[in-house]
C-alpha positions as CSV (number, residue, x, y, z in Angstrom):
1,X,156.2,133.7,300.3
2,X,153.4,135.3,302.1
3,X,153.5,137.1,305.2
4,X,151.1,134.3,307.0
5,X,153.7,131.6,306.0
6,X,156.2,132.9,308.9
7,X,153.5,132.5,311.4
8,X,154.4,129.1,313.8
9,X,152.4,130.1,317.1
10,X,149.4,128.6,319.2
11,X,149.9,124.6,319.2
12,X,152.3,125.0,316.1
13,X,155.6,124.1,317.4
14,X,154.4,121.5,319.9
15,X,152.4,119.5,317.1
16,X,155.6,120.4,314.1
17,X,158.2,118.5,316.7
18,X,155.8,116.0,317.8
19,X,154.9,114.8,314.4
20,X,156.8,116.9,311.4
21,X,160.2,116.2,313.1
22,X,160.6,112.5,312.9
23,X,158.1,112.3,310.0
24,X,160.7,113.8,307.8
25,X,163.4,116.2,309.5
26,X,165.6,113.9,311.5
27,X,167.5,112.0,308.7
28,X,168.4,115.3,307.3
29,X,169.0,116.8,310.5
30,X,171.2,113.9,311.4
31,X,173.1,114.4,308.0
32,X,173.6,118.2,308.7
33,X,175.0,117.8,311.9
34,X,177.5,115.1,310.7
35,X,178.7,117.5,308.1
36,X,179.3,120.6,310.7
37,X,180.8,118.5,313.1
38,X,183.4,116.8,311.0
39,X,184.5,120.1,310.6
40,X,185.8,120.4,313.7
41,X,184.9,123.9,314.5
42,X,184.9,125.9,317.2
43,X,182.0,128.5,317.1
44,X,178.7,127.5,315.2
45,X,175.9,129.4,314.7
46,X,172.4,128.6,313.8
47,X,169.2,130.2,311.5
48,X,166.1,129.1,312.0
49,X,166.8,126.4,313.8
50,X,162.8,126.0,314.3
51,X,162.0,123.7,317.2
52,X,165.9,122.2,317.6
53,X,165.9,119.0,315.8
54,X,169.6,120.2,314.5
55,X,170.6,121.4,318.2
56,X,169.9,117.7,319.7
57,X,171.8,116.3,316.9
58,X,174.4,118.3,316.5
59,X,175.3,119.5,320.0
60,X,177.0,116.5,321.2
61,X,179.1,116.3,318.5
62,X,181.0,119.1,319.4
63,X,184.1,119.3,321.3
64,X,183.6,120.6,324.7
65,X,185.0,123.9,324.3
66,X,183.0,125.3,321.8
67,X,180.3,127.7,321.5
68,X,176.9,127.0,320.2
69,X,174.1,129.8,319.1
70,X,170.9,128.8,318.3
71,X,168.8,131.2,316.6
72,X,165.1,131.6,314.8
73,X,163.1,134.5,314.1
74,X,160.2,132.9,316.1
75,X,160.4,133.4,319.7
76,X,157.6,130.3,320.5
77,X,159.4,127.9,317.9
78,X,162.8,129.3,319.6
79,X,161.7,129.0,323.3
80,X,160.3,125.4,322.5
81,X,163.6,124.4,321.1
82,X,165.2,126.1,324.3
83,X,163.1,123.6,326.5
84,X,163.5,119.9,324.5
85,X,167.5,120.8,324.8
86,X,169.2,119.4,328.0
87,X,171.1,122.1,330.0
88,X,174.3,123.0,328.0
89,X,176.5,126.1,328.8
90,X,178.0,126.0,325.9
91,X,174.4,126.5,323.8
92,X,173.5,130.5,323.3
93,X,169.8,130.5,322.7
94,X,168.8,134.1,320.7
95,X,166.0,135.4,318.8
96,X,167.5,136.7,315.7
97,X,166.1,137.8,312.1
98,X,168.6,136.1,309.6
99,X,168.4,139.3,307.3
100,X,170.0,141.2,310.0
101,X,172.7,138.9,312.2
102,X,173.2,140.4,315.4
103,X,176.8,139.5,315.2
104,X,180.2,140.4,314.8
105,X,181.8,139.8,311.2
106,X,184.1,136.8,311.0
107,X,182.9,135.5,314.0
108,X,181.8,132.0,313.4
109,X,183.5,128.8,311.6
110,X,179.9,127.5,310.4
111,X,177.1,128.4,309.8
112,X,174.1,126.0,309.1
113,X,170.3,126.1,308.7
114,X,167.7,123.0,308.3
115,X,164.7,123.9,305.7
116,X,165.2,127.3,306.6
117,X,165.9,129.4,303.7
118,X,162.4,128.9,301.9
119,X,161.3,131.3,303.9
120,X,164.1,134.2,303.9
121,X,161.8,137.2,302.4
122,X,165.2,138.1,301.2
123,X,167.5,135.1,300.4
124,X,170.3,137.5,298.9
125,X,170.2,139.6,302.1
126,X,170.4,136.8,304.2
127,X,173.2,134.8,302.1
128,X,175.4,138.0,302.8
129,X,174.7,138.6,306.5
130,X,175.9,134.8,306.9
131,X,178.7,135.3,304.9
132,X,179.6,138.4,306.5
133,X,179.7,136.4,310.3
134,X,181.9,133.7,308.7
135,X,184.9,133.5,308.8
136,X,187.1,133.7,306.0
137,X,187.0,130.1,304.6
138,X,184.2,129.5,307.3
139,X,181.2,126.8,306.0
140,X,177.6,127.7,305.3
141,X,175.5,123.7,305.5
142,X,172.0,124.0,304.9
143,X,169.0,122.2,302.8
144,X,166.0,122.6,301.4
145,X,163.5,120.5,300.1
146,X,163.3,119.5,296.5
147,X,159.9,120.1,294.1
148,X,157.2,119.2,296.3
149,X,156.5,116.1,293.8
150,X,159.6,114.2,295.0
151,X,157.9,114.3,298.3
152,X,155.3,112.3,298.7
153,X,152.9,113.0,301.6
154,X,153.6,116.4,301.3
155,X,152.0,116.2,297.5
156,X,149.2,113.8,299.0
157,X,147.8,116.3,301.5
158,X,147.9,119.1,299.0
159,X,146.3,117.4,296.4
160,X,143.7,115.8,299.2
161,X,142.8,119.5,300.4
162,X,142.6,121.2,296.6
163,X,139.9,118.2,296.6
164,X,138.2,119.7,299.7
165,X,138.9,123.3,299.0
166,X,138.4,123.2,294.9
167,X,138.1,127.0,294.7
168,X,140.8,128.3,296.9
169,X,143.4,124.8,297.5
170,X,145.5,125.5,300.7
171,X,149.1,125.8,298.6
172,X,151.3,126.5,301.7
173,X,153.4,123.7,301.2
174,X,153.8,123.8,297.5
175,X,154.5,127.5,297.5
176,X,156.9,127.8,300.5
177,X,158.8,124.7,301.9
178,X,158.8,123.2,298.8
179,X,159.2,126.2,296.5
180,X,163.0,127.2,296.7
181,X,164.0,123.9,294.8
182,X,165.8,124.7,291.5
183,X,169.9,124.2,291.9
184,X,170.9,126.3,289.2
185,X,169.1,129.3,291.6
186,X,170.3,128.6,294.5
187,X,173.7,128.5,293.6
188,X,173.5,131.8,291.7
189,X,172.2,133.5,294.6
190,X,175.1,132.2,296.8
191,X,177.8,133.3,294.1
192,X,176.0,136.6,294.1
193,X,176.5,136.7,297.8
194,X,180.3,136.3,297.4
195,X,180.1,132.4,298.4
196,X,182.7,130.1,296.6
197,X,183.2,126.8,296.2
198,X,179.5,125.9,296.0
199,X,178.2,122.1,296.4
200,X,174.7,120.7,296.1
201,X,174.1,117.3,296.2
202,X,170.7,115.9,296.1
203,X,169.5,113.5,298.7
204,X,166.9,111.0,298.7
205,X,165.6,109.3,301.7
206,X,161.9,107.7,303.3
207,X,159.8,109.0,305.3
208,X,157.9,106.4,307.6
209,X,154.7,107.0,310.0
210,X,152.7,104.0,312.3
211,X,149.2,104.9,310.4
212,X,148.2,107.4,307.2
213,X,147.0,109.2,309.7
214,X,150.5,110.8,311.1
215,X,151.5,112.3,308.5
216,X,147.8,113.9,307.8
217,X,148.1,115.7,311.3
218,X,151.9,116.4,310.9
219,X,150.8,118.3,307.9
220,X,147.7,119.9,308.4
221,X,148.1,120.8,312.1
222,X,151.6,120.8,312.8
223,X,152.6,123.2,310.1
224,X,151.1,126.8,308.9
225,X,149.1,125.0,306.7
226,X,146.5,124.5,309.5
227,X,146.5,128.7,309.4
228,X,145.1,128.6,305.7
229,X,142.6,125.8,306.3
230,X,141.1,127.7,309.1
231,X,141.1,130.7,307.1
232,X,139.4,129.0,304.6
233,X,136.3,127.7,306.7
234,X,136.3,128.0,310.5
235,X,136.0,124.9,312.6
236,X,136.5,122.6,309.7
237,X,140.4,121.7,310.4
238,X,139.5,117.9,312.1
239,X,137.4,117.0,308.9
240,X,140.3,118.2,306.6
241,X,142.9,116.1,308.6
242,X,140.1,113.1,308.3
243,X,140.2,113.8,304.4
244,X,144.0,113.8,304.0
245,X,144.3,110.7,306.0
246,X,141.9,108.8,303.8
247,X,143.1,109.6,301.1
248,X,146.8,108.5,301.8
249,X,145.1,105.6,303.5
250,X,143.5,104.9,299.7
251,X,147.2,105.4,298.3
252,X,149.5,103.9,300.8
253,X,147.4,101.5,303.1
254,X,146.3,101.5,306.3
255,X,149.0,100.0,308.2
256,X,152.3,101.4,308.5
257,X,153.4,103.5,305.5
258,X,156.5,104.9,304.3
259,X,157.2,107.5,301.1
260,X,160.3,109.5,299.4
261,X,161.3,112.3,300.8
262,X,164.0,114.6,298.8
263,X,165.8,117.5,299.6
264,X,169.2,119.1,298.5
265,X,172.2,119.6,300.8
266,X,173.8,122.9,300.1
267,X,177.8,123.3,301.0
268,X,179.3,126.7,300.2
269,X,183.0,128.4,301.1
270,X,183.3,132.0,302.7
């Protein structure tokens, strides 16, 4: 992963929750949240909980007296997360790198993350700080997206801007969110942390937009993508959103349209 792939500032996180979130986060998020909460536990903790799709979903599934922390690495991504979240005392908002948990061992009961581990720099390091603040027998949920081929629109828009950008194709999406997909890894690198009891399942489901158009901006402006294709030619990021949404106009009409989306749902045992 690059270094410019962590950047979500500027318009970033109010265009990724206004478009990226119901475009294709809130079935998983929903899923996630009913996994953590029918564990009944007591202290959760969060990792790059992004803008807070999982916090709205999961945080009234908890019993009343349990503790919440919310965390991301980004302090704009974390702050608009803070303000979409009704008033809760028992929600802890904190900036916090998931390499280096500011945290007491054995502290929590589960710890989950939503498309977050793509972009560890260090997934082993950050595998073993969360299984460090679990408690023993404590659950680590999270997913990640599957090969960026079993995702439709993603694989549109980056096929529509190596079209527009033949020399130097924008291959954020490819690379990162969509580039820690093989199960055989993943579960190696969680054994290697000390996790047991390791289950992935794979899990389809569609992701639906009123025009083409939605998920061209939800892509190209709503994620860091919009970073390399103002890198690549200044002033030029409306006319590549234009591009993208023709081309899934050409492939999926111009009504409403809906794709596959795929990800895999990670379970794994302190």
């Amino acid at each position: 992963m690059l270094e410019s792939d962590k950047l979500f500032a500027g318009s970033i996180p109010e265009n990724y929750d206004r478009y990226m979130v119901p475009l294709i986060f809130e079935p998983f998020a929903a899923d996630l949240a009913q996994r953590a909460a029918a564990l009944s536990p007591s202290a959760v903790l969060e990792i790059a909980a992004g803008t807070g799709v999982i916090a709205r979903a999961l945080a009234p599934k908890l019993s009343p007296a349990a503790s919440y922390v919310v965390t991301d690495l980004n302090q704009p991504m974390l702050d608009y997360a803070a303000s979409r979240q009704a008033h809760d005392g028992r929600i802890t908002w904190r900036q916090a790198d998931a390499l280096a948990l500011p945290f007491d061992s054995a502290t929590f009961d589960v710890v989950c993350c939503q498309f977050g581990a793509m972009f560890f720099p260090d997934r082993s390091a950050a595998y073993r700080e969360t299984k460090r603040v679990l408690k023993p027998g404590g659950h680590f949920l999270f997913n990640v997206w599957d090969r960026i081929e079993e995702n439709v629109f993603a694989d549109d828009v980056t096929n529509a801007l190596a079209q527009l950008f033949p020399n130097d194709p924008p291959r954020f999406l490819a690379r990162t969110p969509h580039g820690y997909h093989d199960t055989a890894l993943i579960r190696r690198d969680l054994e290697r942390a000390g996790f047991s009891l390791v289950a992935i399942e794979t899990k389809a489901a569609q992701s639906r937009a009123s025009s083409p158009r939605l998920p061209a901006v939800a892509f190209c402006q709503g994620t860091v993508l919009r970073n390399e294709i103002e890198a690549r030619e200044p002033g030029k990021l409306e006319a590549a959103t234009d591009h993208a949404a023709s081309v899934l106009a050409q492939k999926h009409g111009t009504g409403e349209v809906a794709a596959k989306i795929q990800a895999h749902v990670i379970v794994a045992v302190a």
